[in-house]
C-alpha positions in Angstrom: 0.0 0.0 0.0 1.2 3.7 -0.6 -0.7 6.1 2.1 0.9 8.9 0.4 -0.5 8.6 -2.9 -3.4 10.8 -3.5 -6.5 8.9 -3.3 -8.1 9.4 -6.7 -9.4 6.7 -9.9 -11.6 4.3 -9.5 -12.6 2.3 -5.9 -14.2 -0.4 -5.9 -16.9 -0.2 -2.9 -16.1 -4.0 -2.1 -18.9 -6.6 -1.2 -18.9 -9.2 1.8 -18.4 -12.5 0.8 -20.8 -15.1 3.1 -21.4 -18.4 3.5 -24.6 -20.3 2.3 -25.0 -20.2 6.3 -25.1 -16.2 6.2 -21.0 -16.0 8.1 -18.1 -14.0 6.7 -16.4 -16.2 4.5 -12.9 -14.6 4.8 -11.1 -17.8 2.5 -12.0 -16.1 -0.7 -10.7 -12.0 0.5 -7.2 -12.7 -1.2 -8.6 -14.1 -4.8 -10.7 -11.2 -4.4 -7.8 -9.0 -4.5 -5.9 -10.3 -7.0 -9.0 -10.2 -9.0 -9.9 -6.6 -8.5 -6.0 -5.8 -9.9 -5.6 -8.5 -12.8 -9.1 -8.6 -14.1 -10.2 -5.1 -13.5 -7.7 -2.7 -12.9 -8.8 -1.7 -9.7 -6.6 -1.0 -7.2 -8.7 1.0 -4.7 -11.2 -0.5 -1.9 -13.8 0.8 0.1 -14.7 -1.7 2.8 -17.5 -2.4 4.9 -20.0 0.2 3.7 -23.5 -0.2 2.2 -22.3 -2.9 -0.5 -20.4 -4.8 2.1 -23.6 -4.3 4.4 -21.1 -2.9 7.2 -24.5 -1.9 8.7 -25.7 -5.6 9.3 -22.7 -7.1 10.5 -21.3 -6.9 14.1 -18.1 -4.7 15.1 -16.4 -7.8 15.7 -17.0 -9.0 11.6 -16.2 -5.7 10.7 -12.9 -6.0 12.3 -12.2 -9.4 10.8 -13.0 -8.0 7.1 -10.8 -4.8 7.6 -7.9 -7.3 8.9 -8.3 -9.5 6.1 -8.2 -7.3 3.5 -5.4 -4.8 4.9 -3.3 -8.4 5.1 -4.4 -9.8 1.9 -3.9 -6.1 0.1 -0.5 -5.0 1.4 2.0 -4.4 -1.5 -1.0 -5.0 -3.7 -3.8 -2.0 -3.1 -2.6 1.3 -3.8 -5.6 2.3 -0.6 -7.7 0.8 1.8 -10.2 2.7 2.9 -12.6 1.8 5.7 -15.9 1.9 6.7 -16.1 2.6 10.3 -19.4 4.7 10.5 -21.8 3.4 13.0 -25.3 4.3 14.9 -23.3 4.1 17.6 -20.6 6.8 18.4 -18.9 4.4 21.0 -18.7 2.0 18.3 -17.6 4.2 15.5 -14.9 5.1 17.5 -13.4 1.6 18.2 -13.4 0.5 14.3 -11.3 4.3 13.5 -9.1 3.2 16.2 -9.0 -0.5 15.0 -8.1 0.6 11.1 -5.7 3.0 11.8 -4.1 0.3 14.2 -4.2 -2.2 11.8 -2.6 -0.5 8.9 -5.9 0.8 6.7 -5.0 3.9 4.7 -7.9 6.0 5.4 -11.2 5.6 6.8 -15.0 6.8 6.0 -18.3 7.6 8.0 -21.3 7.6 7.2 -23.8 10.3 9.2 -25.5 8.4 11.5 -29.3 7.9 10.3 -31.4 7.0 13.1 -32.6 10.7 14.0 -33.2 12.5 11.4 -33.3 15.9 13.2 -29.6 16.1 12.6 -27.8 19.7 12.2 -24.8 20.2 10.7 -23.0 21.4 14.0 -23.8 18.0 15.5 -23.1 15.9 12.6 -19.4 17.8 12.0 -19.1 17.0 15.9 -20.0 13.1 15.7 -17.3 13.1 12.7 -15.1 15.1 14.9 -14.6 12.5 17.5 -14.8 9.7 15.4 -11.5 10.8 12.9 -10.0 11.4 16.3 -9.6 8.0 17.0 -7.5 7.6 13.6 -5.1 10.7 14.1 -2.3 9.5 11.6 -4.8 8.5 8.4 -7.1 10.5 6.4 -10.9 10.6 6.7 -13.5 10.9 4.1 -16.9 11.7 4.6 -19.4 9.1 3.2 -22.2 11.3 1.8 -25.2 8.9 1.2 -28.7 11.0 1.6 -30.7 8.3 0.0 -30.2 6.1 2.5 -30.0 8.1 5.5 -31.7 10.9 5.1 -29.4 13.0 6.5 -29.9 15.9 3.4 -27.1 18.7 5.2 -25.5 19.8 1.6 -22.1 18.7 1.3 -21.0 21.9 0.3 -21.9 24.1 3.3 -20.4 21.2 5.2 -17.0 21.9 3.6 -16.9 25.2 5.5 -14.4 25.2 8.3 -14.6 20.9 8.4 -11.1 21.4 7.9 -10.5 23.5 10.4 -12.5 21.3 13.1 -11.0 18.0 11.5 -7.3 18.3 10.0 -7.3 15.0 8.8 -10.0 14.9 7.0 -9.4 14.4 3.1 -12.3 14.5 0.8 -16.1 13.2 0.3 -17.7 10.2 -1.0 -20.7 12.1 -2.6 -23.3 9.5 -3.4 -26.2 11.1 -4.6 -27.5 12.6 -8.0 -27.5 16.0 -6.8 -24.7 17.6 -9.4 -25.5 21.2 -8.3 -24.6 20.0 -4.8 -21.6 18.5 -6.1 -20.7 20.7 -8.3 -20.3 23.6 -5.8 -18.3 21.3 -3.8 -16.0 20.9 -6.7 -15.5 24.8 -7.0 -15.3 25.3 -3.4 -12.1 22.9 -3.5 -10.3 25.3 -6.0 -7.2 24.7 -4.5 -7.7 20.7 -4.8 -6.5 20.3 -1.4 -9.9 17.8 -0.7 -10.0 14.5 -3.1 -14.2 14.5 -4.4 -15.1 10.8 -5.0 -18.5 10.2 -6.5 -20.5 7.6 -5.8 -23.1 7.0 -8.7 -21.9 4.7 -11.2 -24.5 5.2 -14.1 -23.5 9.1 -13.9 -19.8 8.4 -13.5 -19.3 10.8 -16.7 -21.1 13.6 -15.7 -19.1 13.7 -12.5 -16.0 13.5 -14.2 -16.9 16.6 -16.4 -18.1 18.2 -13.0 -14.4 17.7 -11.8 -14.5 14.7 -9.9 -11.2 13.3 -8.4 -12.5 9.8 -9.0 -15.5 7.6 -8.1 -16.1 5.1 -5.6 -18.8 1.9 -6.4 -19.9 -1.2 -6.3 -20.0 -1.5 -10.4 -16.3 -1.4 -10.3 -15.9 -4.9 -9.1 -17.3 -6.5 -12.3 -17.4 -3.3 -14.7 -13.7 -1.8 -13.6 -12.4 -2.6 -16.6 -14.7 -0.9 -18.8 -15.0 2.2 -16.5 -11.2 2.2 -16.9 -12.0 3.2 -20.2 -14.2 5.7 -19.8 -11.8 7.7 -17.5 -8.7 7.2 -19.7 -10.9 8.3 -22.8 -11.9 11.6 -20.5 -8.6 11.9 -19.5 -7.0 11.9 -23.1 -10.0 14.5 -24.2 -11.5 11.9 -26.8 -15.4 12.8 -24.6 -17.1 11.0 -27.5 -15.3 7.7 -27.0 -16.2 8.0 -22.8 -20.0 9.0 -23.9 -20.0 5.8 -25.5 -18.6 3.5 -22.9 -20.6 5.3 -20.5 -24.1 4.3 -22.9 -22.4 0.9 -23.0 -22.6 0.5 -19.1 -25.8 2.3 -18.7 -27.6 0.1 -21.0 -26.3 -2.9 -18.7 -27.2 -1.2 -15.5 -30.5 0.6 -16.7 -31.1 -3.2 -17.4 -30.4 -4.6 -13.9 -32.2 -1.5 -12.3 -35.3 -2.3 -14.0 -35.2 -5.8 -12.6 -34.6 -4.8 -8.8 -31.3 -3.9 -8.2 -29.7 -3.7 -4.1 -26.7 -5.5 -2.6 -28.7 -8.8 -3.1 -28.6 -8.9 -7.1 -24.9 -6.9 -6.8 -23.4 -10.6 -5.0 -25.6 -12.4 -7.6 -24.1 -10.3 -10.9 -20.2 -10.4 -8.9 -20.2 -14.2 -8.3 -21.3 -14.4 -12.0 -18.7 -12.2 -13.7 -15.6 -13.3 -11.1 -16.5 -16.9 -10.3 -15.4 -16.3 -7.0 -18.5 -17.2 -4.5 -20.1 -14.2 -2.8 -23.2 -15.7 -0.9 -26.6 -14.7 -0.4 -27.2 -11.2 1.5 -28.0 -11.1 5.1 -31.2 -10.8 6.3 -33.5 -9.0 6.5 -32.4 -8.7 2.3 -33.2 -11.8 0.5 -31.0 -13.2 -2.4 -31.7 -12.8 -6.4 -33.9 -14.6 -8.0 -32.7 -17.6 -10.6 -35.1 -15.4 -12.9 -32.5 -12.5 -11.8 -29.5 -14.2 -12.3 -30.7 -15.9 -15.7 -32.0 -12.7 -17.2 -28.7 -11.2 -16.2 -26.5 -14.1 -17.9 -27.6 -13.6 -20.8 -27.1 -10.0 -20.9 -23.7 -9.8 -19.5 -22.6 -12.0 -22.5 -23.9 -8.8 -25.1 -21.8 -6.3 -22.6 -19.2 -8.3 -23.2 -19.3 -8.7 -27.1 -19.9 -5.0 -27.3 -17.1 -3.4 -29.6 -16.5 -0.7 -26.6 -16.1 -2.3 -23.4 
């Protein structure tokens, strides 16, 4: 791992592989890894948020998965990045302690969801405590409104978090709001904060807005072809990353149209990698063969699609 590299590209917002008995199944973590690299070109991770379903697993598993993959990615990951927000503050505060003590290269929080009457004085406070527990790594704030309902605008919340936090390093931004995002992106003229976004169908559009990189749970299976996109933005050819961008939004306006969550993410992953990701825990149920046949089928015309 390098801690000093800037955090940036794609991250792969990695899922939690289980047994058929609904336990971690740590034994596949390292083929996991090497997958990511050889097969996708993906050298980030973001573990143990809402893909991983850090939310349904205990502190204890959560600890396990962050071990595993800081052990199985050293030398290999350019960044780790944790997971460690929680309902919780006690809690939240022993997995930041736990990364940064076992080697992670950054961790994330999500604002905790449970009461909704959440300003942003309180919320820049729970973050506050929470990064204090990991002094020595950078923290990212894991911006994920339709889920928690936590709506504070990312961009007023830039003002002074700096100042009240000095490690903390950028956003996750994962919602559609671009005007929200898009002030954020000329607040951080100086590019002293990394802006990850975190919706893969619009991956694109953020790029154009001035996104640093993207983090999601696409980029396990489609990596490669978002690869693409970025280098063909990167090298100015925007037609050539419209048209990988169509390319992945046909497959993913697909899957959305069948029902689309964590569940069917494992089913589509264990497809595409062969490597054995296990139902979802409950109260989520697992795809449906109709899923996962439908799905077949249609990954085979992604692949034999002259731009991915």
């Amino acid at each position: 791992m390098t801690p000093h590299k800037k955090l940036q590209g794609l991250v792969a917002a990695t899922i939690t592989p289980m047994t058929q008995n609904g336990e971690i199944n740590l034994s596949v973590i390292g083929q996991y890894v090497d997958y990511l690299i050889n097969e996708q070109g993906v050298k980030n991770v973001f573990v143990n948020g809402t893909t991983g379903e850090g939310l349904s697993l205990s502190v204890q598993e959560r600890k396990r998965l962050a071990e595993e993959w800081v052990a199985r990615g050293k030398d290999k990951l350019d960044h780790i990045i944790i997971h460690v927000g929680a309902l919780s503050l006690p809690e939240s505060k022993g997995l930041a302690k736990h990364a940064a003590e076992i080697g992670a290269d950054g961790i994330a929080v999500i604002a905790p969801s449970f009461f909704k009457q959440v300003n942003k004085d309180g919320l820049v406070a729970f973050l506050r405590v929470v990064a204090s527990e990991a002094p020595g790594i950078p923290f990212y704030y894991y911006h994920i409104p339709p889920l928690t309902g936590i709506k504070i605008c990312v961009e007023e919340l830039l003002d002074g978090m700096k100042q009240q936090i000095p490690t903390f390093q950028g956003v996750k931004f994962s919602d559609r709001d671009l005007l929200d995002f898009g002030r954020c992106v000329k607040k951080n003229d100086q590019g002293q904060l990394v802006l990850l976004y975190g919706v893969d169908e619009q991956l694109l559009s953020a790029l154009i807005m001035g996104a640093d990189g993207a983090v999601g749970s696409t980029y396990n299976y489609l990596g490669r072809a978002s690869n693409l996109l970025v280098e063909a933005f990167s090298n100015g050819d925007h037609i050539l990353a419209q048209k990988y961008q169509f390319s992945i939004q046909d497959f993913l306006g697909f899957v959305i149209a069948q029902g689309f969550g964590v569940a069917q993410t494992k089913a589509v992953m264990t497809l595409v990698s062969g490597i054995p990701m296990g139902p979802p825990r409950l109260p989520l149920s697992s795809a449906s063969e109709e899923f996962i046949a439908k799905v077949k089928a249609r990954l085979e015309n992604v692949k034999n699609c002259p731009y991915t």
